[in-house]
C-alpha positions in Angstrom: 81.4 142.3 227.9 84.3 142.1 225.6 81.5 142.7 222.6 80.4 146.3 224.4 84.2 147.5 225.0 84.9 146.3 221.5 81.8 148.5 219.8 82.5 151.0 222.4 86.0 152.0 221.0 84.9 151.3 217.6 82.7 154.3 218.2 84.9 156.0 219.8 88.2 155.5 217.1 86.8 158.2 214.2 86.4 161.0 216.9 90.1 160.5 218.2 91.1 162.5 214.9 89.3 165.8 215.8 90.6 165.9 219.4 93.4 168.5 218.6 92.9 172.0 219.5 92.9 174.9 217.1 96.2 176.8 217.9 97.9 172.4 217.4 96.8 172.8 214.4 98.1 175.7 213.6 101.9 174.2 214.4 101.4 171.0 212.8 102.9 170.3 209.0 99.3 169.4 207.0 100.4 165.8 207.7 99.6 166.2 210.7 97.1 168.5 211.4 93.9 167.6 213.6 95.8 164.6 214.7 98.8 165.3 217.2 99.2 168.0 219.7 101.9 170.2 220.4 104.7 171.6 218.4 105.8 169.8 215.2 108.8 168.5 213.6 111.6 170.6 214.4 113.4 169.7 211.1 113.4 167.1 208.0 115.7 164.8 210.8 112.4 164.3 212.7 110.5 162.4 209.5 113.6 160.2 208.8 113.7 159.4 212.7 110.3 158.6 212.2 110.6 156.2 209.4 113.5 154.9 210.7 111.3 153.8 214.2 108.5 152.8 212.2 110.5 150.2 210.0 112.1 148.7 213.1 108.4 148.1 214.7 107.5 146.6 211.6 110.4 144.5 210.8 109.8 143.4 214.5 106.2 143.0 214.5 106.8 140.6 211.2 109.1 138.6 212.9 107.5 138.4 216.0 103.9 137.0 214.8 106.3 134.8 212.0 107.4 132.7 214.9 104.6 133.0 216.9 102.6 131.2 214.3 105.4 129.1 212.6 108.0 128.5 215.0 109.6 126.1 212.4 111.3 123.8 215.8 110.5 120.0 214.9 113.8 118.7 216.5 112.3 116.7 218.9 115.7 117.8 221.0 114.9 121.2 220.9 114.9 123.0 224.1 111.2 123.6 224.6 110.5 119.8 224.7 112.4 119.8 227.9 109.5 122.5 229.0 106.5 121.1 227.3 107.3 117.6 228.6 105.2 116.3 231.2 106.8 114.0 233.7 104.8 110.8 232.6 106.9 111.5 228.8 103.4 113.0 227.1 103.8 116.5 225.9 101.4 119.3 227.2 
């Protein structure tokens, strides 16, 4: 199942780019023509706005996989032993 949904927006990914309709296009900056809809960026404040969010996902993003795959806690006093512990004294 997860194999057909998988392929199925595979397929589906290229087309999202010519989904915007002629007079969107017209609006958009060349940046970002074919791709959005609707009016575009007011002023040269909507790219650093932009930027600005994008950095802050990616700072975030970083840190959030970082500790997901390295937590770096080996204490063995550290708070999540208290939660991983099973009542006989063997960790989950």
């Amino acid at each position: 199942m997860k194999k057909r949904i998988y392929t199925l927006l595979s397929l589906m990914l290229p087309t999202l780019t010519g989904l915007a309709c002629p007079v969107c296009e017209r609006q958009q900056p060349k940046l970002f023509q074919g791709i959005t809809h609707g009016a575009g960026p007011a002023s040269d404040w909507d790219y650093l706005i932009i930027a600005i969010m994008v950095a802050i996902v990616v700072f975030t993003l970083y840190f959030s996989v970082k500790m997901l795959v390295r937590p770096g806690e080996n204490k063995p006093n550290h708070i999540k032993h208290t939660i991983l512990t099973l009542e006989d004294g063997s960790e989950k």
